[in-house]
C-alpha positions in Angstrom: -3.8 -182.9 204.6 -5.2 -186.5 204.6 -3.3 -189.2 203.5 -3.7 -189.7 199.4 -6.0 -192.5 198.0 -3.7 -195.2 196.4 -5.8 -197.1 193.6 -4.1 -200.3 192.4 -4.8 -200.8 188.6 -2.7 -203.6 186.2 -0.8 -202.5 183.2 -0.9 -204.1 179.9 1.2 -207.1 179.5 4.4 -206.2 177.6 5.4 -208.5 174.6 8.4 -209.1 172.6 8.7 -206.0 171.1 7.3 -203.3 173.7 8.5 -203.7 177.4 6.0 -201.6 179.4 6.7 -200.0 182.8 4.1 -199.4 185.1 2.9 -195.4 185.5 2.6 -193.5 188.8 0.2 -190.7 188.8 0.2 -188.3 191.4 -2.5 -185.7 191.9 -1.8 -184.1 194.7 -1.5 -180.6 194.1 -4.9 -178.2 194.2 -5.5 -176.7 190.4 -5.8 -173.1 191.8 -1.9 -173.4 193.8 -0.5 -174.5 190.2 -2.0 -172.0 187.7 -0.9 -169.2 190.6 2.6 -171.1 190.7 3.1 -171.1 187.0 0.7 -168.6 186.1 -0.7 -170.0 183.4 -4.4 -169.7 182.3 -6.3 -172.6 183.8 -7.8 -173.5 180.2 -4.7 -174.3 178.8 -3.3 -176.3 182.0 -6.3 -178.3 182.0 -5.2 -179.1 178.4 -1.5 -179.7 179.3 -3.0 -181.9 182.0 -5.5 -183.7 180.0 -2.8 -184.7 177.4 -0.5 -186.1 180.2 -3.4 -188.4 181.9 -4.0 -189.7 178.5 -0.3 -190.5 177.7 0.0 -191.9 181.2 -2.6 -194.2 180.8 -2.6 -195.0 176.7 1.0 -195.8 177.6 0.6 -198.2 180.0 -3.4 -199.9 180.1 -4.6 -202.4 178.4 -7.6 -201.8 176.3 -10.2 -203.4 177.8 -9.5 -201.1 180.5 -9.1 -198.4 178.2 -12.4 -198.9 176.8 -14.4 -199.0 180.0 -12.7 -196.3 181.4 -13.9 -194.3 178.3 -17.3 -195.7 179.0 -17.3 -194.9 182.7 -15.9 -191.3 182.1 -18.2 -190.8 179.6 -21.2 -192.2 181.7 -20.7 -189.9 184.6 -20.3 -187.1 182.6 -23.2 -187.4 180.3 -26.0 -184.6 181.7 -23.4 -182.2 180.3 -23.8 -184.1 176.4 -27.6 -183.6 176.7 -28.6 -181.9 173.8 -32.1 -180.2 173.8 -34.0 -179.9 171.1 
């Protein structure tokens, strides 16, 4: 297996009420080894998966950075919003 990708992004700043630690995310695993490990239907680990990311990353972004990762996501995915008429 090759090495992993490490991507370097900043957290939000903390403030006087919120101290925020930084977030590791490791994605490692194939999807196929971990719904036959925990057999579990690959819908609803998607979904368990999906909420996590988005706690991971609510959690610990700033909003700018939310917001264009929204934006980006939403970009690259777009041919599958296409609605024909």
């Amino acid at each position: 297996m090759a090495e992993p990708k490490i991507f370097n992004v900043r957290k939000a700043d903390s403030n006087e009420v919120v101290e925020l630690d930084g977030v590791v995310i490791d994605i490692t695993e194939s999807i196929t080894d971990a719904v036959e490990k925990y057999q579990v239907d690959d819908l609803k680990l998607f979904e368990s998966e999906g909420r996590k990311l988005a706690e991971a990353l609510f959690s610990s972004l700033p909003g700018g950075t939310i917001d264009a990762l929204l934006v980006e996501l939403l970009t690259r995915k777009k041919s599958g919003l296409i609605v024909t008429y």
